[in-house]
C-alpha positions in Angstrom: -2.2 18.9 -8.7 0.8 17.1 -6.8 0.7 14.7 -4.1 3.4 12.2 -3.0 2.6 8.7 -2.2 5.4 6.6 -0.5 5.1 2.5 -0.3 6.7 0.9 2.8 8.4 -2.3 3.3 8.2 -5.1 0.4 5.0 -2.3 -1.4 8.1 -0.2 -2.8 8.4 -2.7 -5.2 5.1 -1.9 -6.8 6.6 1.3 -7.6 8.5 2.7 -11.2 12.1 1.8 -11.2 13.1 5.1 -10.6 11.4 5.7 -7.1 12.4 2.7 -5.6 15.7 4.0 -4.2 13.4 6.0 -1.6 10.1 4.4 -2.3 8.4 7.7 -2.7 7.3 9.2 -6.3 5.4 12.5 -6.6 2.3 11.9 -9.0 0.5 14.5 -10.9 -3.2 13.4 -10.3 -6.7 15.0 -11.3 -8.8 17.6 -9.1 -11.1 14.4 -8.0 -8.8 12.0 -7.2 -9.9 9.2 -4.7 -7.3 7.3 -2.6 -8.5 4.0 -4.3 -7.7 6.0 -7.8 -4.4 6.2 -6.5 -3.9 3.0 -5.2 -5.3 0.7 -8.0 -2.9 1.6 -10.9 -0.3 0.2 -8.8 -2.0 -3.5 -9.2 -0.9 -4.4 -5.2 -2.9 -7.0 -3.7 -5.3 -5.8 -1.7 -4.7 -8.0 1.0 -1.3 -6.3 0.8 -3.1 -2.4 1.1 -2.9 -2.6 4.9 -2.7 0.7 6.8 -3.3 3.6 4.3 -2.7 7.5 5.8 -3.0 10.6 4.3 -0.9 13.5 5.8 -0.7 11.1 8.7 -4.1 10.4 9.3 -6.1 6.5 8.8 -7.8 6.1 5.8 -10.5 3.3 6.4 -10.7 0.9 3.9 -14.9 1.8 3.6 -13.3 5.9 3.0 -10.3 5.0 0.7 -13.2 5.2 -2.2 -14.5 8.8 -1.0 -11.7 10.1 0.1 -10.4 12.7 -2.2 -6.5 14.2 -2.6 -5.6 17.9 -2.4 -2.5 19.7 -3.6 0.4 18.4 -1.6 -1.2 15.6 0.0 0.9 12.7 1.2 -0.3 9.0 1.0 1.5 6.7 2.8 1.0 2.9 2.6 2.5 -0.1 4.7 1.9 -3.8 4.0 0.7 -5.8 7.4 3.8 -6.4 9.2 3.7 -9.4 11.6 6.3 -9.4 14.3 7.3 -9.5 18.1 
């Protein structure tokens, strides 16, 4: 199945090459794929795995291990971001 995942801020970096023009890339995962199967291929410190959504909703960090993927699912990722 497809899903996209898209890396915000400085996590687009993390990313192939190719996909960091829009920091997006469409993977082709397995039928029991987790969030955190997703995620940990990309070797980003975790400290850095701040707000995780799929299809716009939280992902907890206690659910990202759970948390399966279906066909078309978007995970989006942002880094902490600090600011005033």
């Amino acid at each position: 199945m497809n899903i996209t995942i898209k890396l915000y801020a400085t996590l687009g970096d993390y990313l192939p090459l190719e996909a960091r023009r829009n920091n997006r890339l469409v993977m082709q995962v397995g039928d029991d794929t987790t969030v955190t199967d997703v995620i940990a291929p990309l070797n980003m410190p975790e400290k850095l795995v701040h707000l995780v959504l799929v299809n716009g909703h939280f992902v907890p960090p206690a659910a990202r291990n759970t948390r399966k993927l279906t066909e078309g699912d978007v995970l989006a990722i942002w880094p902490p971001i600090a600011g005033g």
